[in-house]
C-alpha positions as CSV (number, residue, x, y, z in Angstrom):
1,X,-246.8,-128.3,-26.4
2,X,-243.1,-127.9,-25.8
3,X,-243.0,-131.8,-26.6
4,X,-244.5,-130.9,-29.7
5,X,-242.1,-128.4,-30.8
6,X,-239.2,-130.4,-29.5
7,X,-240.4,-133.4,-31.5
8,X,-240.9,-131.1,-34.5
9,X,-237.4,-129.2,-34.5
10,X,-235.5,-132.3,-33.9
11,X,-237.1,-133.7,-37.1
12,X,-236.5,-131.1,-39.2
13,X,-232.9,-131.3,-38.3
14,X,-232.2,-134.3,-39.0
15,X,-233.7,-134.2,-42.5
16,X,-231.7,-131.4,-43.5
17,X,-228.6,-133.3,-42.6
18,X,-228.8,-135.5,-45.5
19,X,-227.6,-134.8,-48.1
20,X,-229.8,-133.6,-50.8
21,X,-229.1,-133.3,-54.4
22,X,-230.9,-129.6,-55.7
23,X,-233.6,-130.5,-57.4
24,X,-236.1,-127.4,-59.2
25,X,-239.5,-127.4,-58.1
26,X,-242.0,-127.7,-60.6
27,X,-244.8,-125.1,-61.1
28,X,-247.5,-124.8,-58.6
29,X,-249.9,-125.6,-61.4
30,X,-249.3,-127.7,-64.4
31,X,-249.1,-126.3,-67.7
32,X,-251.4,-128.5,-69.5
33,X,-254.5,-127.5,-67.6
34,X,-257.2,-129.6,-70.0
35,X,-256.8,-132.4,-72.3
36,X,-257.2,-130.2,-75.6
37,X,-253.4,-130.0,-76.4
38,X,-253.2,-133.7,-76.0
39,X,-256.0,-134.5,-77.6
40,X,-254.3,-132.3,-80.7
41,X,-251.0,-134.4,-80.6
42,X,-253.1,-137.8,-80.3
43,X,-255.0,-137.0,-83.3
44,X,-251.8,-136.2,-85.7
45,X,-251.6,-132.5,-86.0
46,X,-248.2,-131.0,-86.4
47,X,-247.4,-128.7,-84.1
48,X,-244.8,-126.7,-86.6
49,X,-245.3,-127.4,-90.3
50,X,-241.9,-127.1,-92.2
51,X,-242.2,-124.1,-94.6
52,X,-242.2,-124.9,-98.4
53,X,-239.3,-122.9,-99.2
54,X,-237.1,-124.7,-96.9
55,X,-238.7,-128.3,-98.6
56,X,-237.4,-126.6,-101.4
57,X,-234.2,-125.0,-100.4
58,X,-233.5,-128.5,-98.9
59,X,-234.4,-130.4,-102.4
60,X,-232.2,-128.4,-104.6
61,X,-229.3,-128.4,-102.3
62,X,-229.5,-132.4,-102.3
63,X,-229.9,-132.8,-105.9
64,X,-226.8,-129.7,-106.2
65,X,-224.6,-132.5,-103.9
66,X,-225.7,-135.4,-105.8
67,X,-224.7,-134.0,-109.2
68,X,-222.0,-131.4,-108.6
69,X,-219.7,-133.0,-111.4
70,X,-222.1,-132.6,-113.9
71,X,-223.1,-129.0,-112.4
72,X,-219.2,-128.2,-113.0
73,X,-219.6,-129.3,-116.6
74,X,-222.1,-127.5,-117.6
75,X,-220.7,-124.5,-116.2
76,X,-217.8,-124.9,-118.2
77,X,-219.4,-125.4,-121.5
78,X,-220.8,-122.1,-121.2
79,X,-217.7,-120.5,-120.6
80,X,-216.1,-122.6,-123.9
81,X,-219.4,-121.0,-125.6
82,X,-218.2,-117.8,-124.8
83,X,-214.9,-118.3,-125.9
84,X,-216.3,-119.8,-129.1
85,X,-217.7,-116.5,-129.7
86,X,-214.3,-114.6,-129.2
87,X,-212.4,-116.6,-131.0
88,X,-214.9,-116.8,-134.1
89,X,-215.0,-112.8,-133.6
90,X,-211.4,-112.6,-133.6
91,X,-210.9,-114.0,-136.5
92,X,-212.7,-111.7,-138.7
93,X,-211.0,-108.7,-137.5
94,X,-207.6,-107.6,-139.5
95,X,-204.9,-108.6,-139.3
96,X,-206.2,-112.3,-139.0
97,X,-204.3,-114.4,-136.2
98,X,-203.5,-118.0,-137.1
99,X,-204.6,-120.8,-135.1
100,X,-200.9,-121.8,-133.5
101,X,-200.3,-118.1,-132.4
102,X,-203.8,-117.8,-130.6
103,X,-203.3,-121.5,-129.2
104,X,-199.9,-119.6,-128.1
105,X,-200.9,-116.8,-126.7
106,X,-203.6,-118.3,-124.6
107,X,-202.0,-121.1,-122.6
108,X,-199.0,-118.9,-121.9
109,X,-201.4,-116.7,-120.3
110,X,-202.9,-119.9,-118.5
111,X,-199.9,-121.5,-117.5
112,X,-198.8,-117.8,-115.8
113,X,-201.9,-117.7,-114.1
114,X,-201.6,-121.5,-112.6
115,X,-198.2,-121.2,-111.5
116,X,-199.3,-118.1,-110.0
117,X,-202.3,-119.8,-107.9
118,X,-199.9,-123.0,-106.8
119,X,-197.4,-120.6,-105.5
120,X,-199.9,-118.8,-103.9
121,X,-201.3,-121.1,-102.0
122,X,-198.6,-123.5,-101.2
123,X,-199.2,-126.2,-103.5
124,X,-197.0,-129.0,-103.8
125,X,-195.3,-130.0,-107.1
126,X,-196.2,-126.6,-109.0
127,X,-194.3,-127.6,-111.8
128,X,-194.7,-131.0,-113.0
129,X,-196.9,-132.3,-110.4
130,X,-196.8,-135.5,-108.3
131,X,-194.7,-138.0,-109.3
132,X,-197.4,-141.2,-109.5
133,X,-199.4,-139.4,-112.0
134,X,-196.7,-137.0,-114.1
135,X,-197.2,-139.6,-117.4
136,X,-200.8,-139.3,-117.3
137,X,-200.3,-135.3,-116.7
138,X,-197.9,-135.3,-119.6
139,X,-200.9,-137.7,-121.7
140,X,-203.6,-135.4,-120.5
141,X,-201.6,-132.3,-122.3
142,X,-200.8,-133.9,-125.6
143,X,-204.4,-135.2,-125.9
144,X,-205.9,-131.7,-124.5
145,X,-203.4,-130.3,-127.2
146,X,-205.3,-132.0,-129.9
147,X,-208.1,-131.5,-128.7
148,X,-207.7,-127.4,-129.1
149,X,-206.1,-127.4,-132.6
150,X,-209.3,-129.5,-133.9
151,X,-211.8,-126.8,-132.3
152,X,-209.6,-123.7,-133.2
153,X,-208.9,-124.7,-137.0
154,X,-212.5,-125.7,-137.5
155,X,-213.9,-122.8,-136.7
156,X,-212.3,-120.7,-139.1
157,X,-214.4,-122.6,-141.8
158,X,-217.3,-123.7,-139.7
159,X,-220.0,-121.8,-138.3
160,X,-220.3,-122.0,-134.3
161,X,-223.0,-124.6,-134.3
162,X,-221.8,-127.0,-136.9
163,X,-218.2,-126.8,-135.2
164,X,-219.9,-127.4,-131.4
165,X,-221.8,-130.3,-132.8
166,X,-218.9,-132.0,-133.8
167,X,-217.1,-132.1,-130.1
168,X,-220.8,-133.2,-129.6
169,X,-219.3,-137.5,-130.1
170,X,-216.7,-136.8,-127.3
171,X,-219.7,-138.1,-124.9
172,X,-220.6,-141.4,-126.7
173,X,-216.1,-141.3,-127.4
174,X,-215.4,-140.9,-123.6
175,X,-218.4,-143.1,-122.6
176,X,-216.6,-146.0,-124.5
177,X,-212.8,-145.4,-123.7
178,X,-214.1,-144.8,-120.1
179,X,-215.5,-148.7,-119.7
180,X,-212.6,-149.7,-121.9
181,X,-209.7,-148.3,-120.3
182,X,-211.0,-147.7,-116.6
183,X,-213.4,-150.5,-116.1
184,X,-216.3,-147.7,-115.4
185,X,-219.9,-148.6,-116.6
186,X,-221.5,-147.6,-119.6
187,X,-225.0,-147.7,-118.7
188,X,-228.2,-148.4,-121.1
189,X,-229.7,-145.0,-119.6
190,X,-226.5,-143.5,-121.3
191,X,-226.5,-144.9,-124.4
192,X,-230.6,-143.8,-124.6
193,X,-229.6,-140.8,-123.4
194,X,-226.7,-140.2,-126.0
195,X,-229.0,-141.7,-129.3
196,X,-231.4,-138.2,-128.4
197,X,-228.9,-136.3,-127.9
198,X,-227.3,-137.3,-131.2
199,X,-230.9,-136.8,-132.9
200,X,-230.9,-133.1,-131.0
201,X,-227.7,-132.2,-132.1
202,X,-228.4,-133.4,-136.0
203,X,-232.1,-131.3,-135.9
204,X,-229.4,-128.3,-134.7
205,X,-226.9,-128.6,-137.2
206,X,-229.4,-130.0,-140.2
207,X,-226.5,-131.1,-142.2
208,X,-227.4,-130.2,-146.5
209,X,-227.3,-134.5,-146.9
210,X,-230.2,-135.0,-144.9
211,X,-232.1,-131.8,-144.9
212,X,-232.4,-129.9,-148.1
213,X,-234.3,-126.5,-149.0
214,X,-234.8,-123.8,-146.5
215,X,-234.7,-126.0,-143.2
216,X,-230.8,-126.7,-144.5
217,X,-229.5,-123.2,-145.0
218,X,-226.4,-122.8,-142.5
219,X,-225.5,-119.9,-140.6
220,X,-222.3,-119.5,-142.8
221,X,-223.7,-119.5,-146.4
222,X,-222.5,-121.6,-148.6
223,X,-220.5,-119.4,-151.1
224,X,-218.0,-118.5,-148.5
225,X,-216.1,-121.5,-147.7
226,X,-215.2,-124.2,-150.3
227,X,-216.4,-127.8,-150.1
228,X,-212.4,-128.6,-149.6
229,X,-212.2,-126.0,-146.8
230,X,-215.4,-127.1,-145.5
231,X,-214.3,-130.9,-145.0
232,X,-210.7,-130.1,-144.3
233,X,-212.4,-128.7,-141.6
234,X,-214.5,-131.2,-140.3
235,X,-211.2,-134.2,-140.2
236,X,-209.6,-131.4,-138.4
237,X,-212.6,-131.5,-136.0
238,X,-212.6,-135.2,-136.0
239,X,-209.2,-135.3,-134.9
240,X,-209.4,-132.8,-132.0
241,X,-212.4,-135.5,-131.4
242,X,-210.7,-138.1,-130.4
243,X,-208.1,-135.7,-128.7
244,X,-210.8,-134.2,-126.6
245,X,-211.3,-138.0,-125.7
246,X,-208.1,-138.6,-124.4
247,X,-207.8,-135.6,-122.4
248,X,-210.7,-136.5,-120.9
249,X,-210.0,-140.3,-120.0
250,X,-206.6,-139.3,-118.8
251,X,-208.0,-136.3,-116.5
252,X,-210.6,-139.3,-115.0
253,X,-207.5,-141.6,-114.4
254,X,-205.8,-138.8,-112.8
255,X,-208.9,-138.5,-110.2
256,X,-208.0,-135.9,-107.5
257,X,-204.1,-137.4,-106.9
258,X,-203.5,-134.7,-108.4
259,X,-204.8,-130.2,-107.8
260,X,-207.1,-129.3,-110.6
261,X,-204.3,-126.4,-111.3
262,X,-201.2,-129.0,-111.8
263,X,-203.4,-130.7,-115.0
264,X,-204.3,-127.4,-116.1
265,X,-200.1,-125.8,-115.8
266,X,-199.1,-129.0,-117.5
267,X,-201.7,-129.0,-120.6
268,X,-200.8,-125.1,-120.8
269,X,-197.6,-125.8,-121.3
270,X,-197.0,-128.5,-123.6
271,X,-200.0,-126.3,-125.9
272,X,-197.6,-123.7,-125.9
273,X,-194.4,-125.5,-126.5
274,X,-196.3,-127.6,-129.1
275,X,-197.5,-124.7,-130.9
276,X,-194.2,-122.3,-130.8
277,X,-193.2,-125.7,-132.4
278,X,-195.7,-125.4,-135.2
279,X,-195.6,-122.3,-136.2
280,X,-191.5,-122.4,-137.0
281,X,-192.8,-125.6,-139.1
282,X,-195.5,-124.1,-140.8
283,X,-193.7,-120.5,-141.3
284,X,-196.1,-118.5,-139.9
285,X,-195.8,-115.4,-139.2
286,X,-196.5,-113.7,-135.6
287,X,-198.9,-110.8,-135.6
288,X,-198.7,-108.5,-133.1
289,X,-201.8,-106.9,-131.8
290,X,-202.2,-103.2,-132.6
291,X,-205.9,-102.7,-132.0
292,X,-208.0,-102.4,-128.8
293,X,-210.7,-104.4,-129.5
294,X,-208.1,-107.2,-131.3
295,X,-206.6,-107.4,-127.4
296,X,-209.7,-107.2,-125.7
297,X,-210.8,-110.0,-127.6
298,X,-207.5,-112.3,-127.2
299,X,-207.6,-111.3,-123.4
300,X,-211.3,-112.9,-123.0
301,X,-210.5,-115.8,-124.8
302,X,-207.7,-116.3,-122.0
303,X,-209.8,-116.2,-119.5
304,X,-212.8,-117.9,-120.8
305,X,-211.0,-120.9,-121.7
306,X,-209.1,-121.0,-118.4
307,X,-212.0,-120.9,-116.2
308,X,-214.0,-123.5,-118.2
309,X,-210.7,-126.1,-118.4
310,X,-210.9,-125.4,-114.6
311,X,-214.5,-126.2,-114.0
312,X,-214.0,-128.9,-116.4
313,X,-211.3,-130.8,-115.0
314,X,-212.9,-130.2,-111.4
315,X,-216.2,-131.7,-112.8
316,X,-214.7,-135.1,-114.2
317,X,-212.7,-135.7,-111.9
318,X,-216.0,-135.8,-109.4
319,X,-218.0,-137.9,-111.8
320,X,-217.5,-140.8,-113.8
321,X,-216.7,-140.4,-117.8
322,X,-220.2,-141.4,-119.6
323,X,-221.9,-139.3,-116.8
324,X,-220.0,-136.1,-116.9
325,X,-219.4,-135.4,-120.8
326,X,-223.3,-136.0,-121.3
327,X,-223.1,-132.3,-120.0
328,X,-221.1,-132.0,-122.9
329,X,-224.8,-131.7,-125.0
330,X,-225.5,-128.7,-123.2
331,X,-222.8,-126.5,-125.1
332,X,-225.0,-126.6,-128.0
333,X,-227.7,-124.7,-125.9
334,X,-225.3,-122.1,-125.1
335,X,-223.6,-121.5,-128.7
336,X,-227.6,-121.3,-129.9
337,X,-228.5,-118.4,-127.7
338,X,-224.7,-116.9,-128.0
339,X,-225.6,-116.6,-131.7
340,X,-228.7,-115.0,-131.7
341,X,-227.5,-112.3,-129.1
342,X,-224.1,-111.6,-131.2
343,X,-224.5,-112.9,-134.9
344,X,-228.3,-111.9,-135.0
345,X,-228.9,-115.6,-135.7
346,X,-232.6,-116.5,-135.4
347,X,-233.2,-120.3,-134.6
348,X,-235.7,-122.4,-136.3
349,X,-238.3,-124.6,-134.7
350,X,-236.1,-127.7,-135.4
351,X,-233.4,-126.0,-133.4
352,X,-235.7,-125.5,-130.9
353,X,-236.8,-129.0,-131.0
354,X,-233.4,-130.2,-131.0
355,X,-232.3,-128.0,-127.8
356,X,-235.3,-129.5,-125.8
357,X,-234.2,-132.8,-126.8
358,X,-230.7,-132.4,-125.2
359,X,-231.8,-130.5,-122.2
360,X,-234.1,-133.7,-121.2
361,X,-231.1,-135.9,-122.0
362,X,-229.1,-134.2,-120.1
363,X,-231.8,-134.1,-116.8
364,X,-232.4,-137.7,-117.5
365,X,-228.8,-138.9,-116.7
366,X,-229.0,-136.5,-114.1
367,X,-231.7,-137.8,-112.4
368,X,-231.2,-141.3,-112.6
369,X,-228.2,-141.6,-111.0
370,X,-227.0,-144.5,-110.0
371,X,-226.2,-144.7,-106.6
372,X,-224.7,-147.6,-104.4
373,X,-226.7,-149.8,-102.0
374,X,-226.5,-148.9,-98.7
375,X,-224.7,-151.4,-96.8
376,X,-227.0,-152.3,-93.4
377,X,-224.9,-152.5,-90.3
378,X,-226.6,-153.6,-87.0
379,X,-227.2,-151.3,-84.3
380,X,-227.8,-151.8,-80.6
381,X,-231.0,-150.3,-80.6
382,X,-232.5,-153.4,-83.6
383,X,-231.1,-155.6,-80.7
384,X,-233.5,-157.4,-78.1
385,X,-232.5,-156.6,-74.8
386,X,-233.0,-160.3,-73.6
387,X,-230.4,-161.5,-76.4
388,X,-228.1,-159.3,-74.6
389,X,-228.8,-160.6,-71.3
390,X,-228.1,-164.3,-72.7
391,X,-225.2,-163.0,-73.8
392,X,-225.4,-164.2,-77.6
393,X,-223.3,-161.4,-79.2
394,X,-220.4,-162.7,-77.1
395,X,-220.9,-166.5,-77.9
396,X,-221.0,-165.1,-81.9
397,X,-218.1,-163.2,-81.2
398,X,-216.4,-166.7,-79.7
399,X,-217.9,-169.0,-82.2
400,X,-216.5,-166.1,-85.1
401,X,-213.2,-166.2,-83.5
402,X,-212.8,-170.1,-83.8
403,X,-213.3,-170.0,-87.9
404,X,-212.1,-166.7,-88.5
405,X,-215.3,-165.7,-89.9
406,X,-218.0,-162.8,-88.5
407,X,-221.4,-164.3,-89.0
408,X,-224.0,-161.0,-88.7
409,X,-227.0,-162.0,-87.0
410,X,-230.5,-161.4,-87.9
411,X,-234.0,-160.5,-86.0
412,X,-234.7,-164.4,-86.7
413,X,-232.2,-165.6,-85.7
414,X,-231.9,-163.9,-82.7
415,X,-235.5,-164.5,-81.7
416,X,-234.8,-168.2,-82.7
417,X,-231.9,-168.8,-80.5
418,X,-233.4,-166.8,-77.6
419,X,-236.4,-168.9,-77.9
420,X,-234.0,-172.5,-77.3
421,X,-232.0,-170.6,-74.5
422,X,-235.1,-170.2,-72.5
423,X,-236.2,-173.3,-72.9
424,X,-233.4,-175.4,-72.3
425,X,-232.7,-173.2,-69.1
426,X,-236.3,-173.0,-68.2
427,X,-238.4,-170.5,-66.5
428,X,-236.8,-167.1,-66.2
429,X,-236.0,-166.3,-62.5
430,X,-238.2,-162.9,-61.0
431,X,-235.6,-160.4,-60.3
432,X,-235.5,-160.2,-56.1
């Protein structure tokens, strides 16, 4: 008995002098206490099915990433909308302001506001920007400067819609300059996508030469403006067209070398110094705002257009050309609905047509992006373990070395020159 117990004791203490890493004990009875859980996973059944919302939280959010230039586009067309509304507001309201003095007025208040923000937050250059792109920032201004006067002079003669449709060849303008100029790709998707949008923007704007009788009647009528006004107008338009085309190529060839803020301070500036410049040409006179509503008014156009050249230039510059200025179309949209709610304005069915048509343009270059193949690179784990044994990726690694070129290796030929390794070495040893 006492052997026993001797025997026992002296075993136990020699166990516990070893050293024993701490390891939990499992539960005294599994957890899985029949086969019916198994038997679930075996047969396919998700344990936790994803909810729809979050499919759908998670699909928005990917096609939000994919096209956040043209997202920042179209953001900014509605914001020029709304300053198309001001400005054609503004100008019926006595005294009337001349379209040098509002261009004026506005990018002073712009240019304050940018130098503002750069000083602000520390951003280099605040003045005239970096010096590998200062040219194209003085380019993007004189062209941007254009650009304006066109818009601004033809909407003194031109309703809203007729004057939006004109920007409305910027697209197909930018789209060309764009693979011209910067070597970017004008795609057949675009050009589709820019023939219907055309079409849209025509079954909008109905010109009297191709749509007589009721469907032609304009929102200004006729009797107002003069057929000289009217195409004065419209080679002013044309003008600020291929201005609104340079700005736009230049602000692509600018990319992000340069803060969104230092093209907008720039093109501010050279409006207003361009402009001061005009108006001692032209005479005219500089009215100074005595009414509320007349300061309101020049205030919103201020900040309308400063936040849409903002989301504009941040948009192209994350997007090529043809791409971004198809969201161009969707100004239309906005100046339709921006008329009924302030001029009463009650859009046909051809207008109606025509907005669906742009929409879907504008979706379809969306949504057939085109995005670059995805380059495969070799991982460990598409490796065979045995071709790492034989030690083939450091004989291609020797062999590369010798010709100075990398040869990647495939599953075939991998499984090829295992398969004459084994049998010029013969049988594979048993591990002892």
């Amino acid at each position: 008995m006492n052997t026993q117990n001797a025997y026992t004791t002296s075993q136990s203490d020699a166990i516990n002098d070893f050293a024993r890493p701490d390891v939990p004990e499992g539960p005294s009875k599994p957890f899985l206490t029949n086969n019916s859980l198994l038997n679930d996973i075996d047969e396919g059944q998700e344990v936790e099915a994803q909810p729809k919302w979050r499919v759908m939280i998670t699909t928005c959010h990917g096609f939000m990433k994919g096209n956040v230039g043209l997202l920042l586009v179209m953001s900014a067309q509605a914001f020029f909308s709304f300053m198309g509304v001001s400005v054609k507001i503004l100008h019926g309201i006595d005294p009337p302001i001349s379209t040098f003095q509002l261009i004026v007025v506005r990018m002073t208040i712009t240019y304050v506001c940018c130098i503002i923000y750069m000083l602000a937050t520390g951003t280099p250059d605040p003045f005239l920007g970096p010096k590998g792109v200062r040219l194209l920032l003085f380019l993007r201004g004189l062209f941007g400067f254009g650009g304006l006067v066109g818009l601004y002079y033809s909407l003194n003669y031109l309703s809203l819609s007729d004057s939006t449709v004109l920007t409305f060849l910027v697209p197909l303008c930018t789209g060309f300059s764009g693979a011209l100029f910067l070597g970017e790709t004008f795609t057949v998707k675009q050009g589709i996508a820019s023939f219907f949008s055309i079409c849209g923007v025509v079954l909008i704007a109905r010109p009297p030469i191709l749509f007589r009788g009721p469907l032609g009647s304009l929102i200004i009528p006729p009797n107002e403006v003069t057929p000289a006004q009217r195409l004065i107008a419209v080679g002013v338009a044309l003008i600020g067209v291929i201005g609104a085309t340079g700005a736009y190529t230049t602000i692509r060839a600018i990319g992000k070398r340069a803060h969104p803020m230092h093209s907008m301070s720039l093109f501010s500036l050279l409006c207003s110094v361009v402009a001061s410049i005009g108006m001692v040409i032209t005479h005219e006179p500089f009215v100074i705002p005595t009414r509320l509503d007349w300061i309101s008014l020049l205030i919103l156009i201020g900040v309308f257009g400063f936040l849409a050249q903002i989301l504009l230039t941040m948009g192209i510059q994350r997007e090529t050309v043809g791409r971004s200025t198809m969201a161009v179309y969707t100004q239309i949209v906005f100046a339709t609905i921006l008329e009924r709610v302030f001029f009463k304005t009650t859009p046909p069915i051809l207008s109606v047509i025509g907005t669906t048509l742009i929409l879907a343009s504008a979706l379809y270059v969306a949504l057939t992006k085109n995005t670059k193949p995805e380059t495969k690179v070799a991982t460990v784990d598409s490796i065979h373990e045995a071709d790492l044994e034989e030690g083939l990726l450091e004989r291609s690694s020797l062999e590369g070395a010798s010709d100075s070129t990398i040869r990647p290796y495939s599953r075939e030929s991998l499984d090829a020159e295992e398969t004459s390794a084994l049998d010029h070495e013969g049988p594979t040893k048993p591990l002892t």
